[in-house]
C-alpha positions as a Python dict, from the first residue, in 0.01 Angstrom:
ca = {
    (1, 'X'): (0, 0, 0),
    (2, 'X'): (-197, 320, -95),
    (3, 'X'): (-430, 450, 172),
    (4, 'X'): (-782, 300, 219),
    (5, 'X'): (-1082, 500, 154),
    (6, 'X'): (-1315, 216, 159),
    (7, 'X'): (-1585, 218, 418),
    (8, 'X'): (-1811, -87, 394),
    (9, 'X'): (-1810, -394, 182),
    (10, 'X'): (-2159, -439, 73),
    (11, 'X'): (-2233, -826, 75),
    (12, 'X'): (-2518, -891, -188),
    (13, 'X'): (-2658, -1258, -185),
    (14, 'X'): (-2978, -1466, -301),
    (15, 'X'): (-3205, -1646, -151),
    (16, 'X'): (-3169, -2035, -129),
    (17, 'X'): (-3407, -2234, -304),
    (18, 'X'): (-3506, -2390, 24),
    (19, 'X'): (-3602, -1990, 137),
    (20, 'X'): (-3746, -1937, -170),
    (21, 'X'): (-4004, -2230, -39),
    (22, 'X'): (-4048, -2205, 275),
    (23, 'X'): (-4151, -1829, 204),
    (24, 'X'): (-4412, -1997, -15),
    (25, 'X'): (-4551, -2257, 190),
    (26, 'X'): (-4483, -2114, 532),
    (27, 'X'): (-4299, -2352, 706),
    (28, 'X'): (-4046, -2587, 687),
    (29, 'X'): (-4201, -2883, 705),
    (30, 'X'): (-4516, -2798, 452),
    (31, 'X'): (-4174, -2712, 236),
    (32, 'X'): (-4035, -3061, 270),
    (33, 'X'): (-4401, -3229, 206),
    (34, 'X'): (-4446, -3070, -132),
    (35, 'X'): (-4072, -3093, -247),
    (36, 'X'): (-4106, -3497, -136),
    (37, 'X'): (-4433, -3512, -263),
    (38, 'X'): (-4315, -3427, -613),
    (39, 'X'): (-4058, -3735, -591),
    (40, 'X'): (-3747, -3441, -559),
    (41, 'X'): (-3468, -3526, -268),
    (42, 'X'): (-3591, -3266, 3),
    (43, 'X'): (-3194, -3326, 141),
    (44, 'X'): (-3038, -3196, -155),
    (45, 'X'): (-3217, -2886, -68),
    (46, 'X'): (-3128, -2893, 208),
    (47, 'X'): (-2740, -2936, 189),
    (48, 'X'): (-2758, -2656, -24),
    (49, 'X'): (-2904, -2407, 215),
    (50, 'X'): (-2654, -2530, 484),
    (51, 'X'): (-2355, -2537, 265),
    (52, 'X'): (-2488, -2179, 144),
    (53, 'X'): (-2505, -2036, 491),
    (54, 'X'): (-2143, -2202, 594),
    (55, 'X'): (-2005, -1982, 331),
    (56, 'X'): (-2204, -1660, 408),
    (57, 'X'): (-2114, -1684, 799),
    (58, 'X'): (-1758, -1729, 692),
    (59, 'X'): (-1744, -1430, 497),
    (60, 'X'): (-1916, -1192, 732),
    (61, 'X'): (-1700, -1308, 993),
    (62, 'X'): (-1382, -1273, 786),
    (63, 'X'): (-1466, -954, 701),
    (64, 'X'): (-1592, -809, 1032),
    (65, 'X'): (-1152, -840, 1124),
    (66, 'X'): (-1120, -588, 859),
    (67, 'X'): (-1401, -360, 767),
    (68, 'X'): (-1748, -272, 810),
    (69, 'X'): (-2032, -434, 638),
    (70, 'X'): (-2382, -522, 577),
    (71, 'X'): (-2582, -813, 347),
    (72, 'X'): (-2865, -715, 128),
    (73, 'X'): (-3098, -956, -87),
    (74, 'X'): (-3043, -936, -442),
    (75, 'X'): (-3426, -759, -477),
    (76, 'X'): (-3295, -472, -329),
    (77, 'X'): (-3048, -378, -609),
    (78, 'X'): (-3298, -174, -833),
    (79, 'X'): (-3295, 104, -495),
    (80, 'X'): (-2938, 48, -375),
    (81, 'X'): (-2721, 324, -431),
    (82, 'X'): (-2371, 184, -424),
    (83, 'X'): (-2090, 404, -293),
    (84, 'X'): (-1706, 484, -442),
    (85, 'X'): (-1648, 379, -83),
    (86, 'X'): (-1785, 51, -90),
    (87, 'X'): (-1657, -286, -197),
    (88, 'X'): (-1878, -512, -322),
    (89, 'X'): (-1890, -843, -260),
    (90, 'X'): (-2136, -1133, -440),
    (91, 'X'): (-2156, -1433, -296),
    (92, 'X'): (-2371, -1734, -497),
    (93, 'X'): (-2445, -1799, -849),
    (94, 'X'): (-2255, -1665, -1151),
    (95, 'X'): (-2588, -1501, -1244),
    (96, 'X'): (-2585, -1290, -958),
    (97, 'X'): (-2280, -1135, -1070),
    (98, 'X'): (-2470, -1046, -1372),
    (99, 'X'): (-2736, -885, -1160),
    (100, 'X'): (-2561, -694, -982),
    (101, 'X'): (-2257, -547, -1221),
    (102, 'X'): (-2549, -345, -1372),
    (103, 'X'): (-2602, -137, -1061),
    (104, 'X'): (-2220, -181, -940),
    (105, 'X'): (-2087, 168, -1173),
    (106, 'X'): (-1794, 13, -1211),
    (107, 'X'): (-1697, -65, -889),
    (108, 'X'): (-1465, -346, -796),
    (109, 'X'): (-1655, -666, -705),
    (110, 'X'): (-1523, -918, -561),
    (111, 'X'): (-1754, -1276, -636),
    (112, 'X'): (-1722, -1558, -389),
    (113, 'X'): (-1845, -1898, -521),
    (114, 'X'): (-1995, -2026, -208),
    (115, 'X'): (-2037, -2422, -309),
    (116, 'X'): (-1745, -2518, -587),
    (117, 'X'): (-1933, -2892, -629),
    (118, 'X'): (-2316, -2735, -738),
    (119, 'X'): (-2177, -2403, -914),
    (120, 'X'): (-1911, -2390, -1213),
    (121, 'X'): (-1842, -2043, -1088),
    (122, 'X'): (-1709, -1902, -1460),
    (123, 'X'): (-1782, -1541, -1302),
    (124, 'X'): (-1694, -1651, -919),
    (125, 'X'): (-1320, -1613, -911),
    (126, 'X'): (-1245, -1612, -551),
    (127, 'X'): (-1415, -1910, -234),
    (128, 'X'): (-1450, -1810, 139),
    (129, 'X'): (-1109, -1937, 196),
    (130, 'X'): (-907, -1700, -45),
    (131, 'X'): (-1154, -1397, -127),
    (132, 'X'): (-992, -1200, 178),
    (133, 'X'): (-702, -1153, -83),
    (134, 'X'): (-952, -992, -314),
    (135, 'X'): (-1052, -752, -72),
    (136, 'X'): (-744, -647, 48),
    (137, 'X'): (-625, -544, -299),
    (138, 'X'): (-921, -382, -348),
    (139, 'X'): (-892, -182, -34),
    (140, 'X'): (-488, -88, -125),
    (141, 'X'): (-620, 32, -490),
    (142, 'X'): (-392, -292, -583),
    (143, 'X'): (-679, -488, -748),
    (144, 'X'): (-611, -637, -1058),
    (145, 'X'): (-963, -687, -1247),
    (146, 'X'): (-1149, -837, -1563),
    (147, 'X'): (-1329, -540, -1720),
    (148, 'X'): (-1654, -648, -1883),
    (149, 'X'): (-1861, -433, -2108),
    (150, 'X'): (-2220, -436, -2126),
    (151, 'X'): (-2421, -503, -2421),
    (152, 'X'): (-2730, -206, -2465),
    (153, 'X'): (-3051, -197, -2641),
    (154, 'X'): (-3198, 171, -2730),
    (155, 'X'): (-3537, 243, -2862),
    (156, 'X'): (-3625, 498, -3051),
    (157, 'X'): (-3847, 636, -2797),
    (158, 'X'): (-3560, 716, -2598),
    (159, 'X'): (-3563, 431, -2346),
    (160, 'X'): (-3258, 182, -2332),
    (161, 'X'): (-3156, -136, -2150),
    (162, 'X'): (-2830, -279, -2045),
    (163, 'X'): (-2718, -615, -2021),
    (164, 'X'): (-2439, -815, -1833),
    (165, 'X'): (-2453, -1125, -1976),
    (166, 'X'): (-2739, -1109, -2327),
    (167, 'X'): (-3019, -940, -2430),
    (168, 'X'): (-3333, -1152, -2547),
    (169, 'X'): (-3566, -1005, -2815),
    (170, 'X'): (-3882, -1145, -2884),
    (171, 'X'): (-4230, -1250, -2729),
    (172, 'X'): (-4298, -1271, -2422),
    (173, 'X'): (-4497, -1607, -2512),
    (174, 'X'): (-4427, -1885, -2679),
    (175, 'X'): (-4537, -1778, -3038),
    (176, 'X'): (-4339, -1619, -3314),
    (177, 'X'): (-4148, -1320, -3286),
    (178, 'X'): (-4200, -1096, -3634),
    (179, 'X'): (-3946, -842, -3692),
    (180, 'X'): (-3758, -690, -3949),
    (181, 'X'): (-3361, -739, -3912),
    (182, 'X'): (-3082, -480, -4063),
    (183, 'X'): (-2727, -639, -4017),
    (184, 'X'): (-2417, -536, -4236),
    (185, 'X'): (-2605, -368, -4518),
    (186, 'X'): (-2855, -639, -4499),
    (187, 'X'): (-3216, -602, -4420),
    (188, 'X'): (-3482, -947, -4400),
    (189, 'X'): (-3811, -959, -4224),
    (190, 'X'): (-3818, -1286, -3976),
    (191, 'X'): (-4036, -1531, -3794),
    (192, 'X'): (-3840, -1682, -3539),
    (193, 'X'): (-3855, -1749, -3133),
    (194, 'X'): (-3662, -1435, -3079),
    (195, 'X'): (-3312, -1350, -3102),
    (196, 'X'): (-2981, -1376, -2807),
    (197, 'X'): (-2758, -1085, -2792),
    (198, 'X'): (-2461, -1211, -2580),
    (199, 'X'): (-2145, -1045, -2457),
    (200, 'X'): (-1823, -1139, -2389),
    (201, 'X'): (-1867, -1258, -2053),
    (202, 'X'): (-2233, -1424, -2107),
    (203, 'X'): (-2140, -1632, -2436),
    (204, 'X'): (-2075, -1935, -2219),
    (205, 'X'): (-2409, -1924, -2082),
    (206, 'X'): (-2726, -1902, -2282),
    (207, 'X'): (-2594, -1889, -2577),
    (208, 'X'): (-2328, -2149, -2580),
    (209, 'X'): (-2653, -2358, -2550),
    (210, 'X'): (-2764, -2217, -2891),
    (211, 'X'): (-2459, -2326, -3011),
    (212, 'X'): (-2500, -2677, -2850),
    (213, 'X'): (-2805, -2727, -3021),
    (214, 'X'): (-2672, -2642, -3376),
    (215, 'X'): (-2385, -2838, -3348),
    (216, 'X'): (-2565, -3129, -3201),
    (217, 'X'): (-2814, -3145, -3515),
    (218, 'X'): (-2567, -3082, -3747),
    (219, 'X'): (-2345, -3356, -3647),
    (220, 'X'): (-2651, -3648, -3562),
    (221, 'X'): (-2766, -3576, -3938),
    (222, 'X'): (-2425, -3502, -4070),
    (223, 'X'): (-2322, -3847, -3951),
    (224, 'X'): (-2455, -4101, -4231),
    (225, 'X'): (-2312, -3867, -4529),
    (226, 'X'): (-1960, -3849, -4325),
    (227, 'X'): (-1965, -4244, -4282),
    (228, 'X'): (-2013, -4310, -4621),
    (229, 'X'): (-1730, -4049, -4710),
    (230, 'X'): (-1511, -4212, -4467),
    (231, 'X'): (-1591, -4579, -4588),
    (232, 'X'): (-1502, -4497, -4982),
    (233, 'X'): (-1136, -4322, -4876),
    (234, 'X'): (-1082, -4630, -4624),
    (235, 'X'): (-1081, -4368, -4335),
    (236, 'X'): (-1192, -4414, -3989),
    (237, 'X'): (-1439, -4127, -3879),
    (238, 'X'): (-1259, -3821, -3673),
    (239, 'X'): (-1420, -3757, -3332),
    (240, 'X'): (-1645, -3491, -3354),
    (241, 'X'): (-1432, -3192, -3129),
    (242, 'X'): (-1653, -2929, -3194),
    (243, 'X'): (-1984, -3028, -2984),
    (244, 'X'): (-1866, -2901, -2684),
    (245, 'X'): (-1638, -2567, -2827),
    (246, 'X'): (-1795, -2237, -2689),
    (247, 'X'): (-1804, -1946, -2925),
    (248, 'X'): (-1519, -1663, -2872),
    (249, 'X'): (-1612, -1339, -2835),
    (250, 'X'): (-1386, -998, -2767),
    (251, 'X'): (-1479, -805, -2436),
    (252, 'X'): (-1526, -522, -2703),
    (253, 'X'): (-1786, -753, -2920),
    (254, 'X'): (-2129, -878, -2906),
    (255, 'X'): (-2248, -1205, -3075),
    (256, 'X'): (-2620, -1239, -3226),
    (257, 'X'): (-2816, -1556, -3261),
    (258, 'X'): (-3144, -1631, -3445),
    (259, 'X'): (-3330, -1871, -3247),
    (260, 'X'): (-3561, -2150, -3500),
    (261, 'X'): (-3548, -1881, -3769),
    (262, 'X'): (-3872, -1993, -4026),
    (263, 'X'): (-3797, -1973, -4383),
    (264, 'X'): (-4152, -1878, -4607),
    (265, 'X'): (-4295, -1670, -4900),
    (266, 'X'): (-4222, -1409, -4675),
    (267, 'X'): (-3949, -1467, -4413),
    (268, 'X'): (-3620, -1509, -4461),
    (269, 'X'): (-3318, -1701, -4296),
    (270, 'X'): (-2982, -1532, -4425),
    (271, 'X'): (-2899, -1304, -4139),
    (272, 'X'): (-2871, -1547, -3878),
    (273, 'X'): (-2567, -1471, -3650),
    (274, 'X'): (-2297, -1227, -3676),
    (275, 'X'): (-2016, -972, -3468),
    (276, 'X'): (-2157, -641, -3350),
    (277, 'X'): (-1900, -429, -3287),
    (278, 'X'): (-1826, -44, -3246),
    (279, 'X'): (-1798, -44, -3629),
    (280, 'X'): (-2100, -225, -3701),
    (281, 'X'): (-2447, -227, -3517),
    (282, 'X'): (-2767, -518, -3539),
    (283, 'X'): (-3102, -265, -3603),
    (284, 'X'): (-3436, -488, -3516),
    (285, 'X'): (-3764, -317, -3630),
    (286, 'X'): (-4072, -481, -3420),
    (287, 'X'): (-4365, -648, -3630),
    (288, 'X'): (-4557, -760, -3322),
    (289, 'X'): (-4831, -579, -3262),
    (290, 'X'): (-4852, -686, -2841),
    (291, 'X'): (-4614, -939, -2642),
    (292, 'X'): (-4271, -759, -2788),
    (293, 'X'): (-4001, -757, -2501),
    (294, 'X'): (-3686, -713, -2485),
    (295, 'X'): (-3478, -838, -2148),
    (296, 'X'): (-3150, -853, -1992),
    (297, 'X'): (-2944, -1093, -1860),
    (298, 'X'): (-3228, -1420, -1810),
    (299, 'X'): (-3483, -1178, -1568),
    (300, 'X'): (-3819, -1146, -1745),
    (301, 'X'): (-3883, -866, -1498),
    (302, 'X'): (-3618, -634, -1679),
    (303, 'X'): (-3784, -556, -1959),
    (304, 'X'): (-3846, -323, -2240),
    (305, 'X'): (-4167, -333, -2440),
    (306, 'X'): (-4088, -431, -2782),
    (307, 'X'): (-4441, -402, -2967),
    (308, 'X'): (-4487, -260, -3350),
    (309, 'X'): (-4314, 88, -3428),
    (310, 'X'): (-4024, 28, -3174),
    (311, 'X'): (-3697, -30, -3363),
    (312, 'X'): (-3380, -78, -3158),
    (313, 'X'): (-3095, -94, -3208),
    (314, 'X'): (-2838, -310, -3040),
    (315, 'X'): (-2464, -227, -2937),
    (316, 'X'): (-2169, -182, -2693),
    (317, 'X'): (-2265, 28, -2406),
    (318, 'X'): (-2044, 275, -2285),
    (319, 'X'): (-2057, 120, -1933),
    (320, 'X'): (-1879, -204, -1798),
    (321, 'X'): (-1812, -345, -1481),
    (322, 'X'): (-1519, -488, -1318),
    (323, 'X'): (-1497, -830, -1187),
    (324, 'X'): (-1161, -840, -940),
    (325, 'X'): (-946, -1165, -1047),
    (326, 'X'): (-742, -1367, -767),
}
C-alpha cells in the first residue's frame, strides 16, 4: 500500500426533512402539529431523521479509528475549499452527490447511502457497514472509481455553468420558453416548457421521467391501432417492454430533451432530442425577453440568466468528478 497523504475526510451531509421543519416552526412539537395537521404520518418523519442520524454516528465513529474529520451542511459547499488531502465523503441522497462533485475537483468521493429502504442510491455505492473499504483504498491511492463528466453551458457573455447530473433551460415560471435551437446543421425557433440537458450519470433521473412520459402516451394511444393489428394476424398483443427502459448515454455524451414542444405558424417541432458530443454541440439562442434561466443539476438557486441576446451553447465540460466504486 502506497503511503497516505490524506489528512481529513470531509463528511458533507443534508439536512433531514424533519430539521428542515423544525428550523421553520421552531420546535418540535409545532413541527409535528403542522405535518399531522396536513393528514402526513409525522412518524415517517421521524424514522427518517433517526435512521439518518444512526448512519451519520456510525460513520464518524468509524472513521475517527482511522483519520481525522469534520461534517459540514451541504450550504456550505459554494465557500468550501476542498483539499488534495482530503477525502470526501457524502452521506444521503443521490442528489447530494450531484451537489457536491461540482466543488469536489476531482477528488475521490466516497457516497454512503445512509437508508437502502427510502433511497435507490444509483450514485451511493458504498452503506455504513462497508464504506470503510472505500476509504481505505482511497487513502492507499488503490481506489478504483467511476469518472463522470460534467455537462457545461457557456454564454456568450463569458459566464458558464456546470452540471452533474442536467442542465434545465427555460423560464423560470410556468409559461413558455421562446428560443431559437441550432442542432446538427439544423436551426428552428421553439415554444416549449424548456429543454433537459442530461449526462451520463443524471439520465436516470429527470430525464428518464421525460422518457416515461413519452413512452407512456405513446403506448395508452398506440394501444387500440396495435389491437386491431394483432386481432387481423390472429396474434396476441406483446407486453409493452419499453415503458420502463432508461435511455443510454456514454460518460463522454450528453442527451437533449424538448419538454411539450408547441407546433404553430411559427414554431417548430423537428429538433426534439438528440447526442451532443465532442463532435457535435446543441446552440440555444434566448427569445425571452425576462424569466430566461438556465440551472444545474434540480437547484433553482444555481442559475444563469437566460433572457433575449444570450445564446449558449451546450457541451462536455472539461471537468468530471470521480465517484469511488466498492
Amino acid at each position: 500500500m502506497k503511503t497516505n497523504n490524506k489528512e481529513y475526510a470531509i463528511i458533507v451531509r443534508s439536512k433531514t426533512r424533519l430539521e428542515a421543519l423544525i428550523e421553520r416552526f421552531n420546535t418540535k412539537a409545532q413541527t409535528k402539529f403542522y405535518i399531522e395537521s396536513l393528514g402526513s404520518n409525522y412518524e415517517d418523519y421521524e424514522r427518517e431523521h433517526e435512521i439518518f442520524y444512526a448512519s451519520l454516528n456510525s460513520v464518524q465513529t468509524q472513521l475517527s479509528k482511522i483519520i481525522k474529520h469534520k461534517t459540514i451542511d451541504r450550504s456550505f459547499l459554494p465557500s468550501y475549499i476542498f483539499s488534495k488531502n482530503n477525502i470526501i465523503i457524502v452521506i444521503g441522497q443521490d442528489g447530494l452527490v450531484a451537489n457536491t462533485a461540482k466543488y469536489s475537483k476531482g477528488i475521490p468521493m466516497v457516497a454512503i447511502n445512509p437508508d437502502k429502504l427510502r433511497y435507490d442510491g444509483i450514485l451511493l455505492p458504498f452503506d455504513p457497514a462497508n464504506f470503510i473499504m472505500g476509504v481505505e483504498s482511497v487513502m492507499g491511492n488503490q481506489q478504483q472509481v467511476r469518472n463522470v463528466r460534467f455537462a457545461e453551458a457557456k454564454l456568450n457573455d463569458g459566464q458558464s455553468l456546470l452540471a452533474f447530473n442536467d442542465l434545465f433551460i427555460g423560464p423560470s415560471t410556468h409559461v413558455s420558453a421562446r428560443y431559437n435551437i441550432s442542432f446538427a446543421g439544423k436551426t428552428e425557433e421553439h415554444s416549449s416548457s424548456g429543454l433537459i440537458v442530461s449526462t451520463a450519470a443524471g439520465a436516470t433521473g429527470w430525464l428518464s421521467s421525460i422518457f416515461n412520459m413519452a413512452y407512456g402516451i405513446s403506448d395508452r394511444f398506440d394501444s387500440p391501432r396495435k389491437s386491431k393489428r394483432s386481432k387481423s394476424m390472429k396474434k396476441a398483443p406483446q407486453p409493452q417492454e419499453h415503458i420502463h427502459k432508461r435511455p443510454q448515454v456514454k460518460n463522454d455524451e450528453l442527451l437533449f430533451a424538448v419538454r411539450e414542444p408547441f407546433k404553430s405558424i411559427r414554431t417548430q417541432t423537428d429538433i426534439v432530442a438528440g447526442i451532443v458530443n465532442n463532435r457535435q454541440q446543441l446552440v440555444i439562442e434566448s427569445l425571452m425577453p425576462t424569466k430566461g434561466i438556465i440551472f444545474s443539476d434540480g437547484i433553482e438557486t444555481d442559475f444563469i440568466k437566460f433572457n433575449s441576446g444570450s445564446i449558449a451553447t451546450i457541451g462536455i465540460a472539461s471537468n468530471s468528478a470521480n465517484i469511488v466504486t466498492s
